[in-house]
DRENLUMGU-48605 format. One record per residue (C-alpha): residue in one letter; x, y, z. Coordinates in Angstrom, 2 decimals, always signed. Last residue first. Example, Ala and Ser with C-alpha at 12.3 -4.5 7.8 and 13.67 -1.06 7.14 Angstrom:
# DRENLUMGU-48605
(r "s" (+13.67 -1.06 +7.14)) (r "a" (+12.30 -4.50 +7.80)) 
This chain:
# DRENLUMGU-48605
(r "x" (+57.13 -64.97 +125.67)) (r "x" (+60.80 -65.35 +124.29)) (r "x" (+59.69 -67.42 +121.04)) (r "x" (+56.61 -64.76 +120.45)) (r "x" (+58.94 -62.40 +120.19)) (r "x" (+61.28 -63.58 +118.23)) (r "x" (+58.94 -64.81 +115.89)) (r "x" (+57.57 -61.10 +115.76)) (r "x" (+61.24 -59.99 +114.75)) (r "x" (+61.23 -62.28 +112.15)) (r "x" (+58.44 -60.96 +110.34)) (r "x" (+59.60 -57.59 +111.03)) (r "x" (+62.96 -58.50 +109.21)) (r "x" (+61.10 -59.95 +106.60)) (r "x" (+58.52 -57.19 +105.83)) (r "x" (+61.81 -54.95 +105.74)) (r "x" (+60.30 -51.75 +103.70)) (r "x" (+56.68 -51.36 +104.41)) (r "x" (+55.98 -53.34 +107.87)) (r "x" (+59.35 -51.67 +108.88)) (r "x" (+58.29 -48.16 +108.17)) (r "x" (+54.92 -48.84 +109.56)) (r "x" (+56.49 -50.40 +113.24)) (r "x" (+58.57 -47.27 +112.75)) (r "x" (+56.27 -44.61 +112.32)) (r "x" (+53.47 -46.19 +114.88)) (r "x" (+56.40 -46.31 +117.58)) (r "x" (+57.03 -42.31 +116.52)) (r "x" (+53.70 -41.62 +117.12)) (r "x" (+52.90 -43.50 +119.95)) (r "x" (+56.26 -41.25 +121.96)) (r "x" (+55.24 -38.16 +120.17)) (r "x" (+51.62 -38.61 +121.02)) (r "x" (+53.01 -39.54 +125.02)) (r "x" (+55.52 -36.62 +125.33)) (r "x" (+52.33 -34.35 +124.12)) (r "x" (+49.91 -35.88 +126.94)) (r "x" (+53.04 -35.59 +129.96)) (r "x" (+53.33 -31.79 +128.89)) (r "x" (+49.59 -31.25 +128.72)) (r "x" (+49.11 -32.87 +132.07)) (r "x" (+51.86 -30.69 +134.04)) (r "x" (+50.77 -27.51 +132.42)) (r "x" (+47.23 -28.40 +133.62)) (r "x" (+48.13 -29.11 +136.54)) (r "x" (+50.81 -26.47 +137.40)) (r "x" (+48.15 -24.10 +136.33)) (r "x" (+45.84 -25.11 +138.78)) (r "x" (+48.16 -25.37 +141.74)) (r "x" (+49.22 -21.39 +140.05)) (r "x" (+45.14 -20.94 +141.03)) (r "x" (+45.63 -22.59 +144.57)) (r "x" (+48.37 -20.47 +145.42)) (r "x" (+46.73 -17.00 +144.47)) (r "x" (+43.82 -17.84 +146.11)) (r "x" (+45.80 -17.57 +149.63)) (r "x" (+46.37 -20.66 +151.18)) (r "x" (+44.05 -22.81 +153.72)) (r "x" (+41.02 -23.57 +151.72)) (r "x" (+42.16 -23.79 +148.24)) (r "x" (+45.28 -25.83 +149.22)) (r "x" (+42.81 -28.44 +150.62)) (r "x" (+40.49 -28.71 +147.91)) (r "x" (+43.31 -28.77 +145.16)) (r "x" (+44.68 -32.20 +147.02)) (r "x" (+41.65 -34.15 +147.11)) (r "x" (+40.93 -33.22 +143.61)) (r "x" (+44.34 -34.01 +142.50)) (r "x" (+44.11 -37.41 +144.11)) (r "x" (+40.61 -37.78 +142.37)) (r "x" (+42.31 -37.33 +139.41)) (r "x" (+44.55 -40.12 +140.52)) (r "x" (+48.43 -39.96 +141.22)) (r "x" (+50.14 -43.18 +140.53)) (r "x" (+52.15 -44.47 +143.32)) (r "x" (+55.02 -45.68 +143.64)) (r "x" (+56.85 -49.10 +144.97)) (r "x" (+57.60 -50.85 +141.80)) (r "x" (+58.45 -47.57 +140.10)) (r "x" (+59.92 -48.46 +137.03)) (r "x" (+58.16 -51.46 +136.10)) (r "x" (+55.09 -49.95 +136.73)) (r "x" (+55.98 -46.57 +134.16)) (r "x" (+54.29 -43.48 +135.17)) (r "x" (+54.32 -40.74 +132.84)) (r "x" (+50.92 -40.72 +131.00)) (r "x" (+49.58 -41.82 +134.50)) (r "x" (+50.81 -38.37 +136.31)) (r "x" (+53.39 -39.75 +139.07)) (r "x" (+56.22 -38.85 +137.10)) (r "x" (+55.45 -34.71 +137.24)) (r "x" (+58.37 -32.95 +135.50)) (r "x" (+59.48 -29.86 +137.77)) (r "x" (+57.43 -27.02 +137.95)) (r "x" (+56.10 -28.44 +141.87)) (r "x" (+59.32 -26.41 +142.44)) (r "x" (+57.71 -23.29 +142.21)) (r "x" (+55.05 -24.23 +144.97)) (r "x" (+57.72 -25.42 +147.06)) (r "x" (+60.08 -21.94 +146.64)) (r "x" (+56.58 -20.22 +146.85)) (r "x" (+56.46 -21.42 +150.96)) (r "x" (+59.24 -18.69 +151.36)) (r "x" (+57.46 -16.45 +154.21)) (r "x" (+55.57 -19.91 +155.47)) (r "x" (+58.77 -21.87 +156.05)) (r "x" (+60.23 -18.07 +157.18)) (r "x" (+57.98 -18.23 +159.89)) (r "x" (+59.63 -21.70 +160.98)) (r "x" (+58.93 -24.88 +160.20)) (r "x" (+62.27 -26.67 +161.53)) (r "x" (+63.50 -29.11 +159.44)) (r "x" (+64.44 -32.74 +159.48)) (r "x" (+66.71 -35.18 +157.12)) (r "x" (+67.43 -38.67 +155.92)) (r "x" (+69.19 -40.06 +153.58)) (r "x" (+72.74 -38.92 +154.55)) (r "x" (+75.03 -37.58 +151.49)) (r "x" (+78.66 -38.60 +151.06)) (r "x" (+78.68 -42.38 +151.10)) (r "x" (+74.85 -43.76 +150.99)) (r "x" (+74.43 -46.87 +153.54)) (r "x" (+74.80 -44.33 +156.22)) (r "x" (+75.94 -40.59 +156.25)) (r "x" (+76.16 -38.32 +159.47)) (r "x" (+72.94 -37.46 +160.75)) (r "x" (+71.23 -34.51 +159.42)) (r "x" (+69.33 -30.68 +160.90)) (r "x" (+68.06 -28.13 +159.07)) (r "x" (+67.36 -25.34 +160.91)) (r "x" (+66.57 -21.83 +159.80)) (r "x" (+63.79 -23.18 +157.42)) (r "x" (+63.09 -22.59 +153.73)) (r "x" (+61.59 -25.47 +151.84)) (r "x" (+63.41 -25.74 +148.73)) (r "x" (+66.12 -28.07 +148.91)) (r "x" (+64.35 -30.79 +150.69)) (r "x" (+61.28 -30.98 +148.47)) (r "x" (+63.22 -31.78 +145.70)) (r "x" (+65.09 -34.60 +147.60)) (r "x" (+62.24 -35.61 +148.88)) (r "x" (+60.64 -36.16 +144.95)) (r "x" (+63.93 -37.37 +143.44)) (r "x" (+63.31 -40.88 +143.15)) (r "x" (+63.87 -40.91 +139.27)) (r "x" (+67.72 -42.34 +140.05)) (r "x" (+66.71 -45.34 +141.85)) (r "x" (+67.41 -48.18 +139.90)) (r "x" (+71.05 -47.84 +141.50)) (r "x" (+70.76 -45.85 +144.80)) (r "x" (+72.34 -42.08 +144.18)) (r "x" (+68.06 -41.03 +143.71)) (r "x" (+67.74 -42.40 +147.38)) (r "x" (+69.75 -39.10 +148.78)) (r "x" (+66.27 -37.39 +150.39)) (r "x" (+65.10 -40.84 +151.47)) (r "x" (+63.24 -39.78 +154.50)) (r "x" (+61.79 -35.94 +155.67)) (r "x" (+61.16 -35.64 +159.13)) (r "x" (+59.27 -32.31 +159.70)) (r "x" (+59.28 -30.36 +162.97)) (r "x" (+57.02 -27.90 +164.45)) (r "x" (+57.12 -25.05 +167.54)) (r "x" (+58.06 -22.39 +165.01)) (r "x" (+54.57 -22.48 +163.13)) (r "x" (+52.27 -25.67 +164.28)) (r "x" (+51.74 -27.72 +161.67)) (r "x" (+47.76 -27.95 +159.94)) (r "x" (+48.63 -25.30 +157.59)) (r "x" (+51.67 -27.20 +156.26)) (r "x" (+49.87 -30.46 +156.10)) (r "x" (+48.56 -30.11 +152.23)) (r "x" (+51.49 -28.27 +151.39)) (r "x" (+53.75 -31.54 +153.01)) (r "x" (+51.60 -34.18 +151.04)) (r "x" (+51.94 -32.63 +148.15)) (r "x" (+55.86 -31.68 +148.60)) (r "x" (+56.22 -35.61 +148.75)) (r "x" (+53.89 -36.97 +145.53)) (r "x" (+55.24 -34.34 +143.05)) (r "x" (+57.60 -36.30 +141.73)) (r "x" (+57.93 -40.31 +142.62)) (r "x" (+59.02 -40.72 +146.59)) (r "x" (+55.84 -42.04 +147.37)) (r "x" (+55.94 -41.68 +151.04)) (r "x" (+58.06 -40.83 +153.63)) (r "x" (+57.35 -37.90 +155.59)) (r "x" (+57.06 -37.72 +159.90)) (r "x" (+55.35 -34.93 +160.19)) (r "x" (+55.90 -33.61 +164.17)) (r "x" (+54.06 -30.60 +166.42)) (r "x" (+50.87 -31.29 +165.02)) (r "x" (+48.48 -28.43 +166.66)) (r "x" (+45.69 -29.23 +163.48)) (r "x" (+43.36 -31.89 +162.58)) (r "x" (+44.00 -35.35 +161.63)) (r "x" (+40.44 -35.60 +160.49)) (r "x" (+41.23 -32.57 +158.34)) (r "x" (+44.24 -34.16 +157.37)) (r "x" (+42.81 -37.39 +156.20)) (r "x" (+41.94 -36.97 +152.19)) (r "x" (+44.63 -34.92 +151.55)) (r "x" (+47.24 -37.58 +152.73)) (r "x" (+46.37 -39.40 +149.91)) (r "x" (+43.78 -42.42 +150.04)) (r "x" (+43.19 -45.58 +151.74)) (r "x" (+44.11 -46.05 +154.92)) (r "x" (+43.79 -44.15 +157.94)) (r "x" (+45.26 -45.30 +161.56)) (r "x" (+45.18 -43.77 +165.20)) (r "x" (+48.02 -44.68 +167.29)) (r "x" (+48.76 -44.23 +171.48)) (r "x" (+46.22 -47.09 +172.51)) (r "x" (+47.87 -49.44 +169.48)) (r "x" (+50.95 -49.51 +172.23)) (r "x" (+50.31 -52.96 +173.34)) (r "x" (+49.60 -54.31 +169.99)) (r "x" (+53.49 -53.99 +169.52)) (r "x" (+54.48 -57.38 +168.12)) (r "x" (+52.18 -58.21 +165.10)) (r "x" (+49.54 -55.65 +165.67)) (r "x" (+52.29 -53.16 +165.43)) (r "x" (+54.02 -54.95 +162.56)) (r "x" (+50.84 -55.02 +160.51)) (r "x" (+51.11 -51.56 +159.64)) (r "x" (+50.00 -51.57 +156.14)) (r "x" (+47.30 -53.92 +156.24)) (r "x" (+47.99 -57.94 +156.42)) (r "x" (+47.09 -60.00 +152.61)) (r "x" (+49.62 -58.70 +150.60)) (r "x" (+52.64 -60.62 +152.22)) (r "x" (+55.81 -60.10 +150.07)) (r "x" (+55.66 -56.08 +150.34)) (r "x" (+53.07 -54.13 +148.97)) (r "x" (+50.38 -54.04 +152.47)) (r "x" (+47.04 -53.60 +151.51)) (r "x" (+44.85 -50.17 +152.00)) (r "x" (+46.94 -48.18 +150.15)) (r "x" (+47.40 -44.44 +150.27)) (r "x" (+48.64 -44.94 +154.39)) (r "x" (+48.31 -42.38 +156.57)) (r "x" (+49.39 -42.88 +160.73)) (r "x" (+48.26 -40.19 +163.79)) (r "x" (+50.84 -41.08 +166.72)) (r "x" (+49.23 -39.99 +170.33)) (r "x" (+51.38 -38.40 +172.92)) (r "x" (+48.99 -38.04 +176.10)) (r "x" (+52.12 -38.21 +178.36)) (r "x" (+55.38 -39.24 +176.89)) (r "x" (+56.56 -42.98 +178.33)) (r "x" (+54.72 -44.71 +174.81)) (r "x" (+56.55 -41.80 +172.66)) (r "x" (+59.78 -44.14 +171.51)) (r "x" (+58.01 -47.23 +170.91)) (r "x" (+55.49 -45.56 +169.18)) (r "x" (+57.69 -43.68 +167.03)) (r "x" (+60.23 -47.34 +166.63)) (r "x" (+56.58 -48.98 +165.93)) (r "x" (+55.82 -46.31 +163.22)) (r "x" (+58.69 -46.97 +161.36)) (r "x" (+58.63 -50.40 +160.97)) (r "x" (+55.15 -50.67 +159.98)) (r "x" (+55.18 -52.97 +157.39)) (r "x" (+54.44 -49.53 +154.51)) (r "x" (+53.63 -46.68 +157.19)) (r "x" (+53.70 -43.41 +154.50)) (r "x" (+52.78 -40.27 +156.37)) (r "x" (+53.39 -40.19 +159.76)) (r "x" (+51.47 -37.55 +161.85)) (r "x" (+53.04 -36.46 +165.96)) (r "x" (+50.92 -34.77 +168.30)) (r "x" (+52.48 -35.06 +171.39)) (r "x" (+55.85 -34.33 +170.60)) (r "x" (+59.33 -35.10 +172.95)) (r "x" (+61.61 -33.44 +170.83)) (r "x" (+64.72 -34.72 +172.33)) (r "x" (+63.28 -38.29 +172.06)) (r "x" (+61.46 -38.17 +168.70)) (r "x" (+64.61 -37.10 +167.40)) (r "x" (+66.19 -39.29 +168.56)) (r "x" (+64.02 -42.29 +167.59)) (r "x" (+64.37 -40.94 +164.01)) (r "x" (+67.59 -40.56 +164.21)) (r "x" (+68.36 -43.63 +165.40)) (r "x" (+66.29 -45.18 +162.57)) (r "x" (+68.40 -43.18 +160.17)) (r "x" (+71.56 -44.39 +161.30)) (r "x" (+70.41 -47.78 +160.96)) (r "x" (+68.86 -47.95 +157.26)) (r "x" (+65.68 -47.25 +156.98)) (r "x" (+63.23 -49.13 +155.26)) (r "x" (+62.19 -51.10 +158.14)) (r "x" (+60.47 -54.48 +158.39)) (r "x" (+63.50 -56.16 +158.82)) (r "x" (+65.00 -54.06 +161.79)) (r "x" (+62.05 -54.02 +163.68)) (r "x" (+61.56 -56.48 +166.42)) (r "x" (+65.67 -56.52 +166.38)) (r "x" (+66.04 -53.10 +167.63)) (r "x" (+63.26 -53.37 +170.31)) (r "x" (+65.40 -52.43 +173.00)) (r "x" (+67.92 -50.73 +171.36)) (r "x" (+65.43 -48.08 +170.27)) (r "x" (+64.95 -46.45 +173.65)) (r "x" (+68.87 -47.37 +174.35)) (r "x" (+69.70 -44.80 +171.76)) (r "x" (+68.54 -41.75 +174.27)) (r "x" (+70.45 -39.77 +171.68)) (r "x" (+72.92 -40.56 +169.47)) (r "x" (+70.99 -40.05 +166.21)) (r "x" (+70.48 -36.26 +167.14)) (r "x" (+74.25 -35.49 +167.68)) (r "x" (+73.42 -33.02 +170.76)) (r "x" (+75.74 -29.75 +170.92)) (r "x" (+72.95 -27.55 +170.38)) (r "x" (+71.54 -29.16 +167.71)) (r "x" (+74.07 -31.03 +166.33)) (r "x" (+75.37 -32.53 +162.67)) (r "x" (+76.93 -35.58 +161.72)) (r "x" (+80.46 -36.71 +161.14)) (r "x" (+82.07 -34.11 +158.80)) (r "x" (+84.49 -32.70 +161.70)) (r "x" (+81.44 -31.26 +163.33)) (r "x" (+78.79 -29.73 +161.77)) (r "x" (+76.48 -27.06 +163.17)) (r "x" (+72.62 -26.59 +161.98)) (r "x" (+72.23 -26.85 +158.38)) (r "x" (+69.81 -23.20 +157.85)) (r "x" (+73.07 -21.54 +159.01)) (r "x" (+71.61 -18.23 +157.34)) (r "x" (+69.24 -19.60 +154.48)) (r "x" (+69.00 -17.05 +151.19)) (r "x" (+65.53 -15.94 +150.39)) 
């Protein structure tokens, strides 16, 4: 369907409003306070943290899901900014069970135990596993996803189909982060918000004005709306696109801070969608996986194949160059 003012109302190019309130300015003082708790455990840049503690603050939710909680950054500016709201209670998923930054021996998270222990009454925390794996613990009436995960193709519109049903319909938000890292250098296979960004359907969209990347802000929200649910085959459609988190495809080097997806993931994920969409989405999930690991299984033949070509065609014509070129190697080992 086409979107009729789905980006909410700009204003001289310097953010957008809902309803005349620019989202990262509001109730900023909530955030001030702990600003410098925070600000180097987060992965947001400043405009983006303000917009996530406005949003939080004009929204005022009670049942509010995070997915993705890395040092815990973000989910101490959402606890921070709900601890005043009355029976508001912050549901946190986490795929790994250790924390991937410098210290690997504290949980994701560890900034809440670290200097906020006095809100862990208003947060609930699962680790280990996809977002699949929770949600029905999580249970339903959310009225706030906060999304920041994988980043790697399909891993974000995953997670949202699997919470979709469990979001309540035109009283819901979504908080979608890093949905312009692919313009970050290193960055440019990080397009898995950004995919998910233009195709859900909502008739509010709603940015702050541009941060640390010129042009385009990194971080967005939408509305779930009836239309979310009308259009929901725009996401499933998209999940078409090349699938980098399938472990043909994934490279370590390349993604230092992905994550592969399992087939237990997949499992996880195809129960969900087969119990709260219509059959018809859960057999084109099945198609899309298959299609997906065929495509990533005939790249990697070609790939060994044409590696096995060379190395022969070099063993059997230029002996001495290869010869040479294994001294190399074992010179800058």
């Amino acid at each position: 369907g086409i979107r009729d003012s789905g980006f909410g109302i700009r204003d001289s190019g310097f953010g957008i409003r809902d309803e005349g309130v620019f989202i990262e300015n509001f109730e900023r003082e909530r955030l001030d306070k702990i600003y410098n708790d925070i600000k180097n455990y987060s992965g947001m840049a400043e405009t983006e943290r303000y917009f996530l503690n406005g949003m939080l603050r004009y929204l005022k939710p009670r049942k509010i899901l995070e997915a993705g909680i890395a040092q815990g950054g973000g989910t101490s500016i959402i606890l921070n900014a709900i601890q005043d709201i009355e029976d508001a209670h912050l549901f946190s998923i986490d795929y790994a069970t250790q924390n991937h930054f410098d210290d690997q021996t504290v949980q994701p998270g560890h900034l809440v135990e670290k200097k906020f222990s006095h809100l862990k009454d208003k947060w609930t925390r699962f680790l280990g596993g996809d977002v699949s794996k929770h949600i029905e613990k999580v249970g339903n009436e959310i009225d706030l996803m906060i999304l920041d995960t994988a980043h790697i193709h399909p891993w974000e519109s995953l997670n949202f189909l699997c919470v979709l049903p469990f979001l309540k319909i035109n009283n819901s938000w979504v908080i979608l982060h890093d949905v312009s890292l692919q313009y970050l250098p290193g960055r440019d296979n990080d397009l898995a918000c950004r995919y998910l960004w233009e195709s859900v359907v909502s008739d509010k969209k709603l940015q702050p004005s541009p941060d640390y990347i010129p042009h385009f802000s990194n971080i967005g929200a939408f509305k779930i709306t009836d239309d979310t649910i009308k259009y929901i085959g725009n996401v499933f459609e998209e999940l078409l696109n090349p699938w980098l988190a399938l472990p043909l495809n994934f490279e370590e080097g390349n993604y230092p801070f992905g994550t592969k997806i399992l087939p237990e993931d997949l499992e996880s994920i195809k129960n969900i969608i087969s119990k709260y969409y219509d059959p018809d989405c859960a057999k084109f999930l099945e198609h899309v996986i298959e299609f997906q690991n065929g495509i990533a299984e005939h790249k990697n033949n070609i790939y060994k194949n044409k590696k096995l070509a060379l190395k022969d065609f070099m063993r059997r014509s230029h002996p001495k160059v290869l010869k040479i070129l294994k001294a190399i190697k074992h010179i800058v080992k």
